[in-house]
VEXNUNU-65382 format. One record per residue (C-alpha): residue number from 0; residue in one letter; chain; x, y negated, z. Coordinates in nm, 4 decimals, always signed. Layout:
N
+-----+------+-------+----------+----------+----------+
!  nr ! rest ! kette !       xx !       yy !       zz !
+-----+------+-------+----------+----------+----------+
! NUM !    A !     A !        X !        Y !        Z !
...
+-----+------+-------+----------+----------+----------+
This chain:
188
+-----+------+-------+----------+----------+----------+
!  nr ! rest ! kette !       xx !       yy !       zz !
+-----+------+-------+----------+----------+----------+
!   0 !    X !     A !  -0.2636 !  -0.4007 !  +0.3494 !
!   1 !    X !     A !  -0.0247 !  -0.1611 !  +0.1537 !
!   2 !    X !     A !  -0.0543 !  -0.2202 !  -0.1945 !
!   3 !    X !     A !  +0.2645 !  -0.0107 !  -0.3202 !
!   4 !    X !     A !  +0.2797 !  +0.2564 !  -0.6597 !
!   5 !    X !     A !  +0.4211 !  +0.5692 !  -0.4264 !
!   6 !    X !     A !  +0.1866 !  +0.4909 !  -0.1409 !
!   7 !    X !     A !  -0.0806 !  +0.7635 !  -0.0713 !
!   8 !    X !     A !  +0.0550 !  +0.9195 !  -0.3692 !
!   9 !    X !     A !  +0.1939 !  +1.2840 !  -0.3994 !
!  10 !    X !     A !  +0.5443 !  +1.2941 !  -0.4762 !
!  11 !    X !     A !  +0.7415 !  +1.5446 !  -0.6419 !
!  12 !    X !     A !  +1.1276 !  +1.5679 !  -0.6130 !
!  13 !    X !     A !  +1.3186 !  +1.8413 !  -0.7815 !
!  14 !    X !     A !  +1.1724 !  +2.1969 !  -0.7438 !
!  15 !    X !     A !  +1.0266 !  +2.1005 !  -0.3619 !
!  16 !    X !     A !  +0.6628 !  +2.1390 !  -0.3485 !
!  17 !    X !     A !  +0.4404 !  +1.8536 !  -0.3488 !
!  18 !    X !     A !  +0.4108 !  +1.6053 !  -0.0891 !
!  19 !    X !     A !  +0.3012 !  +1.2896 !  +0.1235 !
!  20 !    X !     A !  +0.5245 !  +1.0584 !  +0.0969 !
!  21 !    X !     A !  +0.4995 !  +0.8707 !  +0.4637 !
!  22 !    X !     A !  +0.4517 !  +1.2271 !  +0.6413 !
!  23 !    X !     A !  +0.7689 !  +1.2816 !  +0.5005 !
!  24 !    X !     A !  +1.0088 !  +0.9912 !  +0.5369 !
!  25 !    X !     A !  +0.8657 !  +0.9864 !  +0.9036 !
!  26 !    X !     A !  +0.9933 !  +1.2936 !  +0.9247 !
!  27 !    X !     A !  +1.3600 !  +1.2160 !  +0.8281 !
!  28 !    X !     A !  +1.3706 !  +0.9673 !  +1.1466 !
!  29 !    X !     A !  +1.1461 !  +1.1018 !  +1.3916 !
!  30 !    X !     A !  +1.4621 !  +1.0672 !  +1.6301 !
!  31 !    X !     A !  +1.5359 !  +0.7100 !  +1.5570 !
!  32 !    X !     A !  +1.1818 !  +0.4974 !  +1.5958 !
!  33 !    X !     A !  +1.3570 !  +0.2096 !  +1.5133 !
!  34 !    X !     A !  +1.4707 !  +0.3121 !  +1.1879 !
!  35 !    X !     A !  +1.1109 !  +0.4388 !  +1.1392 !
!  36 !    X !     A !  +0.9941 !  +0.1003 !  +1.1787 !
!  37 !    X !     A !  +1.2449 !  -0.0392 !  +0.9517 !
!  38 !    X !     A !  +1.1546 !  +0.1900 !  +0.6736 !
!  39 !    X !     A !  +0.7825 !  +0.1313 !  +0.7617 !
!  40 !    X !     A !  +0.7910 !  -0.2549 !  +0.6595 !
!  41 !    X !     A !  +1.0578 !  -0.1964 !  +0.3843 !
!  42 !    X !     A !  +0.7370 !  +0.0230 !  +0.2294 !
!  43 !    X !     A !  +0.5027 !  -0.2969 !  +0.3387 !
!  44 !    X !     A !  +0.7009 !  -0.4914 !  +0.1466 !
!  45 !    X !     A !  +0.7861 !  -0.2961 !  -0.1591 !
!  46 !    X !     A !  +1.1627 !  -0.3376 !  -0.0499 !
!  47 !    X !     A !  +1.4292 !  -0.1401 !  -0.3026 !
!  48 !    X !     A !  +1.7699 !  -0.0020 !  -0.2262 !
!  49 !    X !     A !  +2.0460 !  -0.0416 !  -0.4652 !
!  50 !    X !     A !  +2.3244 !  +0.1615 !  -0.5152 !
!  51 !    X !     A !  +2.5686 !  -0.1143 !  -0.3867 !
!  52 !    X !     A !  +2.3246 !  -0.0736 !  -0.0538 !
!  53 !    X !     A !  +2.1528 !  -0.4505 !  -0.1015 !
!  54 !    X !     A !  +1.7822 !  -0.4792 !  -0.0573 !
!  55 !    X !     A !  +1.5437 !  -0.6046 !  -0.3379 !
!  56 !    X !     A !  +1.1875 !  -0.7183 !  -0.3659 !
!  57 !    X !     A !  +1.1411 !  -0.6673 !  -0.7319 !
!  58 !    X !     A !  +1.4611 !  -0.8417 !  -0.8776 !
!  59 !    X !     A !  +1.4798 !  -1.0838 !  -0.5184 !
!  60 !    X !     A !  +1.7549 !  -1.0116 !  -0.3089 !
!  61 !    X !     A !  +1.6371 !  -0.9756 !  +0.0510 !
!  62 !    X !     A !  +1.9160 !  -0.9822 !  +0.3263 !
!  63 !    X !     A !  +1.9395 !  -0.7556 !  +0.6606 !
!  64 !    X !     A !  +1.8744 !  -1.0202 !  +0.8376 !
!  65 !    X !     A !  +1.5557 !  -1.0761 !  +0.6840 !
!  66 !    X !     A !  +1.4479 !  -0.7057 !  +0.7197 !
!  67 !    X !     A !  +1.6217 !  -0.7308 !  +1.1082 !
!  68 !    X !     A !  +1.4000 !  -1.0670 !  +1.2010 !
!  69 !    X !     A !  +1.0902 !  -0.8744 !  +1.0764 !
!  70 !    X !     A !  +1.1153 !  -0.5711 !  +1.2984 !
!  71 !    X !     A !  +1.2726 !  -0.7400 !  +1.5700 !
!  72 !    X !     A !  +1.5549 !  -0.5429 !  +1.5830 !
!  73 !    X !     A !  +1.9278 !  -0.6105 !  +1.5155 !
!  74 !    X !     A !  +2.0397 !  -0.6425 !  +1.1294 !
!  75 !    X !     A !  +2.3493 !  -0.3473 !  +1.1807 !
!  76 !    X !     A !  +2.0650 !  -0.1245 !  +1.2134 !
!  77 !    X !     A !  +1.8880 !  -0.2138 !  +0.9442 !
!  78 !    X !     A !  +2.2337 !  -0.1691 !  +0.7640 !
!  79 !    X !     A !  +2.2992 !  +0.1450 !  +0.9185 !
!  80 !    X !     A !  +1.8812 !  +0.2480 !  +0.7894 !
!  81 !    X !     A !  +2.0132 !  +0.1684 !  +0.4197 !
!  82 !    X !     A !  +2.2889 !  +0.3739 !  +0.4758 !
!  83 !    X !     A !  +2.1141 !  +0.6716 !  +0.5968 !
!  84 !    X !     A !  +1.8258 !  +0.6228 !  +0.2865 !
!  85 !    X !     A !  +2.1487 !  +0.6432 !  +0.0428 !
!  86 !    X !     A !  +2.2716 !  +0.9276 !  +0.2208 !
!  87 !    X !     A !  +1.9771 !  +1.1235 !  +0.1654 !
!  88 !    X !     A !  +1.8471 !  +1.2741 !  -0.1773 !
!  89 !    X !     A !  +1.4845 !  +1.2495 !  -0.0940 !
!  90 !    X !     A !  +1.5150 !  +0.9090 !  +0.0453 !
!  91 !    X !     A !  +1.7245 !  +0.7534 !  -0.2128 !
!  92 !    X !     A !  +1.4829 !  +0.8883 !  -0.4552 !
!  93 !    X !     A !  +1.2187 !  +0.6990 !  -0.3285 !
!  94 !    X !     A !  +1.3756 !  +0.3824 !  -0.1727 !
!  95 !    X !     A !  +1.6214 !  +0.3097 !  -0.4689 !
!  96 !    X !     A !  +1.2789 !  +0.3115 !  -0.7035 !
!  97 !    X !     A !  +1.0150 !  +0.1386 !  -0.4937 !
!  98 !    X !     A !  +0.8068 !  -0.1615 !  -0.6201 !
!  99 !    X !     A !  +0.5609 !  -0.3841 !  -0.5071 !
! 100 !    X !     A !  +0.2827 !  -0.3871 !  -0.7023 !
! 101 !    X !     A !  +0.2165 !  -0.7574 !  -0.6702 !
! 102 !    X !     A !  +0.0189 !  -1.0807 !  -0.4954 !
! 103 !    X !     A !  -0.3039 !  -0.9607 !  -0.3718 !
! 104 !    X !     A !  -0.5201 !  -1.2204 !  -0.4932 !
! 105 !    X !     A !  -0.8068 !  -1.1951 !  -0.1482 !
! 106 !    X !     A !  -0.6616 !  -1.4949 !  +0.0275 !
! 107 !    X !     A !  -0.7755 !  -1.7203 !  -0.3085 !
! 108 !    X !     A !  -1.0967 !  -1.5160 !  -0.4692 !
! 109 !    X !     A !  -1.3545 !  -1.7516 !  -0.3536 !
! 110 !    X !     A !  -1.0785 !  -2.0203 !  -0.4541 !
! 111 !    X !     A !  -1.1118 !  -1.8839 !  -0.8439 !
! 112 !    X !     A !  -1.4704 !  -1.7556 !  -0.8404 !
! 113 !    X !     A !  -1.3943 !  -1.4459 !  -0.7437 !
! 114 !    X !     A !  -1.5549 !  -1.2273 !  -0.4555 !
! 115 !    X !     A !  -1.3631 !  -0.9908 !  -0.2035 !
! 116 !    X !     A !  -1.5183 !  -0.6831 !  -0.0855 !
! 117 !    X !     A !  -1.4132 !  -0.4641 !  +0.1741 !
! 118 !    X !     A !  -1.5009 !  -0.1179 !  +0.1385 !
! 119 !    X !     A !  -1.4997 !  +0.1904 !  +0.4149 !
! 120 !    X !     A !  -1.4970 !  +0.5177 !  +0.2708 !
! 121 !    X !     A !  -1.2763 !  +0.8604 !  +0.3315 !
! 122 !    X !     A !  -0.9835 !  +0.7315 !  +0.2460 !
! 123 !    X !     A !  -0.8963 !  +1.0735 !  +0.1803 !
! 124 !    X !     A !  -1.2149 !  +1.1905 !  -0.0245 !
! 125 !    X !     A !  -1.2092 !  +1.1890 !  -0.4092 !
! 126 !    X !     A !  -1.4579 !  +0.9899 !  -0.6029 !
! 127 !    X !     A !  -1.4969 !  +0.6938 !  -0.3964 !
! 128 !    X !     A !  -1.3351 !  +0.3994 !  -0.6428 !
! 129 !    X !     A !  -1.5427 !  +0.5740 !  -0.9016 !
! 130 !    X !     A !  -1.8834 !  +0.5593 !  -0.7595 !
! 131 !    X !     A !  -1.7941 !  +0.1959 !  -0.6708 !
! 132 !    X !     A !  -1.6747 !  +0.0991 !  -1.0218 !
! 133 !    X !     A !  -1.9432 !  +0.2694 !  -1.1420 !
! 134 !    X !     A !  -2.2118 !  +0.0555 !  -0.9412 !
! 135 !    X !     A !  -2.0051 !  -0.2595 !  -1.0589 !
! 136 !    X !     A !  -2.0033 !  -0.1764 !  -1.3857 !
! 137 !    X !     A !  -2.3500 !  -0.1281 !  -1.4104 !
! 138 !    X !     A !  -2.4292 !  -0.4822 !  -1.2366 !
! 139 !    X !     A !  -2.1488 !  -0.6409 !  -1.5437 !
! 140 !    X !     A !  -1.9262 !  -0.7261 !  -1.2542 !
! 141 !    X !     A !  -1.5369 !  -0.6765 !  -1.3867 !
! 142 !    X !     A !  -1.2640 !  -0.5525 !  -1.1179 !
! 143 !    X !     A !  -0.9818 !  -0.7795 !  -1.1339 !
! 144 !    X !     A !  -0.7763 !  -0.5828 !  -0.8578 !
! 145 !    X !     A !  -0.7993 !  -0.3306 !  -0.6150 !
! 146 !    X !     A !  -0.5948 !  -0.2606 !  -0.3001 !
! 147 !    X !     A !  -0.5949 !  +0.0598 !  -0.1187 !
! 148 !    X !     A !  -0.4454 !  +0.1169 !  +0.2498 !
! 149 !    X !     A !  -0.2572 !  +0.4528 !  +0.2279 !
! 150 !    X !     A !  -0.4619 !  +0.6227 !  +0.5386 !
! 151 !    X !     A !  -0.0989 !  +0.7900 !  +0.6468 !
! 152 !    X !     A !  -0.0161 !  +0.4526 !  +0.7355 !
! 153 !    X !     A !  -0.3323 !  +0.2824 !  +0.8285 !
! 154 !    X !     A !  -0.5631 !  +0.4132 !  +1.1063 !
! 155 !    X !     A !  -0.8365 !  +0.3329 !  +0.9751 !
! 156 !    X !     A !  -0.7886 !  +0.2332 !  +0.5984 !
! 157 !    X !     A !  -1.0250 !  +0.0423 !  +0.3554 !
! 158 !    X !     A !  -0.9936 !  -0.0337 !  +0.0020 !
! 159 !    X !     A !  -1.0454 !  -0.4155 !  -0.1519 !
! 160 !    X !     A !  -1.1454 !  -0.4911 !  -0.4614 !
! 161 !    X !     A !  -1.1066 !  -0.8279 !  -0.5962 !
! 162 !    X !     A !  -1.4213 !  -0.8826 !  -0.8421 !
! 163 !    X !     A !  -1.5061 !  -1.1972 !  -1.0980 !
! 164 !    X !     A !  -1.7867 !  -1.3629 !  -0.9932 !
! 165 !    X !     A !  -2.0063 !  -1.2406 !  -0.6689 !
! 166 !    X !     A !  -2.2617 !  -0.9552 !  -0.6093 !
! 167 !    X !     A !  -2.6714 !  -0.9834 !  -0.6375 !
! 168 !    X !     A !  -2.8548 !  -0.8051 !  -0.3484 !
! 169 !    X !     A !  -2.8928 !  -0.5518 !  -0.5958 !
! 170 !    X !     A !  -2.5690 !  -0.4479 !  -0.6620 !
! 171 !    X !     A !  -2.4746 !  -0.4228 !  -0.2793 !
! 172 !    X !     A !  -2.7993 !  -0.2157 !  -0.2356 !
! 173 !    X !     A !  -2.7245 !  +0.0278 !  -0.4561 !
! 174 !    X !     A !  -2.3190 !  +0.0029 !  -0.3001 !
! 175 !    X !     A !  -2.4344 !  +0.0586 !  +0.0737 !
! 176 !    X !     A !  -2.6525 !  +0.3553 !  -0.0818 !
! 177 !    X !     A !  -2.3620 !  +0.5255 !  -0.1946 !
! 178 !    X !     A !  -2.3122 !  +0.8460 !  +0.0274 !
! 179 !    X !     A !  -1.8936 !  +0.8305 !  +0.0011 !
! 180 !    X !     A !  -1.9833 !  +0.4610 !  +0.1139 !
! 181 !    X !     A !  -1.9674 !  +0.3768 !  +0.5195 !
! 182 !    X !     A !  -2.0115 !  +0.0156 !  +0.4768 !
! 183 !    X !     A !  -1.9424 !  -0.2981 !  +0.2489 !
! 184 !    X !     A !  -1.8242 !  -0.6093 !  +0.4138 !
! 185 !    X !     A !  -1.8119 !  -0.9046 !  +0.1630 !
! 186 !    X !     A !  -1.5027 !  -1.1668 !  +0.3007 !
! 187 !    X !     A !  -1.5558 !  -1.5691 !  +0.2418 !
+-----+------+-------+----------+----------+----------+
């Protein structure tokens, strides 16, 4: 799951037009699929390049080795990726501010009386989180997180929304009636 602020997100740099953000760091190493990959699971993982070229996870310093063992690949490449981001405006700009966004809290909800529903929509239709909030909020069931996979990166991407307590019949009715809706899949 890719649960990062600039994923799926337009991005605007400068006076360049508006765009996706993975269409367009793909771009910058269609050449080198390694260093694709690299930059892939440095996005996964929220991973940040400082100016001194050392790799964060929020305020965590993560080594090339780290990065390397990950991707299966050797950590002078993964040096040599870093270089290349801080070599390039549009990629600095992007890897120099990325954050994760935090824990996803799916792997405990049942744990703290929470429920976990999977949700497949359009990914790339509007209105979707709305309807669903919409049919929560009705049933007085709060939202305590939701995760998003950005459909550039995931083939077939879902959204998760963590929620306090669990759903009545009702409320998934009225969910799987939804048009933007494809299905609802509640995990244990």
């Amino acid at each position: 799951m890719f649960r990062f602020a600039l994923l799926g997100t337009t991005i605007k740099s400068g006076l360049e037009s508006s765009v996706k953000m993975w269409p367009s760091v793909r771009k910058q190493f269609s050449r080198q699929i390694v260093r694709a990959d690299i930059v892939k699971k440095m996005i996964e993982c929220g991973i940040r390049v400082a100016d001194d070229l050392r790799l964060y996870v929020g305020d965590v310093e993560v080594d090339y080795s780290a990065v390397a063992r990950a991707v299966n690949v050797d950590r002078r490449v993964v040096k040599q990726t870093v270089k290349q981001i801080r070599g390039n405006r549009f990629l600095n700009g992007l890897f120099s501010n990325l954050a994760p966004i935090g824990s996803s809290l799916v792997p405990v909800a049942s744990k703290l009386g929470y429920s976990a529903i999977v949700i497949e929509a359009d990914p790339r239709r509007s209105g979707v989180i709305a309807a669903v909030a919409g049919v929560l909020a009705k049933h007085d069931l709060v939202i305590r997180q939701a995760l998003a996979d950005d459909p550039d990166m995931v083939p077939e991407a879902k959204m998760t929304l963590v929620v306090e307590g669990s759903l009545s019949g009702k409320a998934m009715e009225e969910l799987n009636d939804l048009k933007l809706v494809k299905s609802i899949k509640i995990l244990k």
